[in-house]
N, C-alpha and C positions, 0 to 999 in steps of 0.2 A: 547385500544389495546387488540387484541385477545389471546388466549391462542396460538396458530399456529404462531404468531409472538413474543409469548413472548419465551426470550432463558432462559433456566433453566440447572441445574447442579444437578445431582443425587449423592450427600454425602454420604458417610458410614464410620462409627467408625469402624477401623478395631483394636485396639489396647486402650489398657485400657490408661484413663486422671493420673489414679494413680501415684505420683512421679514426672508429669510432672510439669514444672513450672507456677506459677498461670497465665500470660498472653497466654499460651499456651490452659490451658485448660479452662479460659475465651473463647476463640477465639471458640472452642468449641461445646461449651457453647451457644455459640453465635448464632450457627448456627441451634441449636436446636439438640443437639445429645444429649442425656443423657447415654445411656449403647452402649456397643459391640454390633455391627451386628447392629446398628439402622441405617436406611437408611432415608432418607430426601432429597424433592428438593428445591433448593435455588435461587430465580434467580441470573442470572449472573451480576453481577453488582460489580464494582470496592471495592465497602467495602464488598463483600458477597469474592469475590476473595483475601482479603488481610489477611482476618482471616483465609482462605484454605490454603494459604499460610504459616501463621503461625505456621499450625498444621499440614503440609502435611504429615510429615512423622506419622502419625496416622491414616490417611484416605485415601478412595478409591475412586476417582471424576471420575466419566461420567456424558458425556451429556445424557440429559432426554429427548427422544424422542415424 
């Protein structure tokens, strides 16, 4: 599979993991974000969206063109 057919998801930490509860900022974590403002793309894929999910209200998801 090509890059053009693979779907991807552009993450960003908008909001500090601080306080939050550990399966939250696992989730994260998970996705490869370690500070604010770090941006990452993930593909889209059913466990990459259930940890997005987890931590939405932390992050800022677009598709990665």
């Amino acid at each position: 599979m090509n890059a053009a057919q693979r779907k991807e998801l552009k993450v960003t930490l908008v909001r500090s993991l601080h306080g939050q509860l550990a399966n939250i900022a696992a989730s994260a974590r998970g996705l490869g974000l370690r500070r604010i403002h770090q941006t990452v793309a993930v593909a889209d894929t059913p466990e990459n969206r259930g940890m997005i999910e987890t931590a939405v209200h932390l992050l800022k998801v677009e598709r990665a063109s």
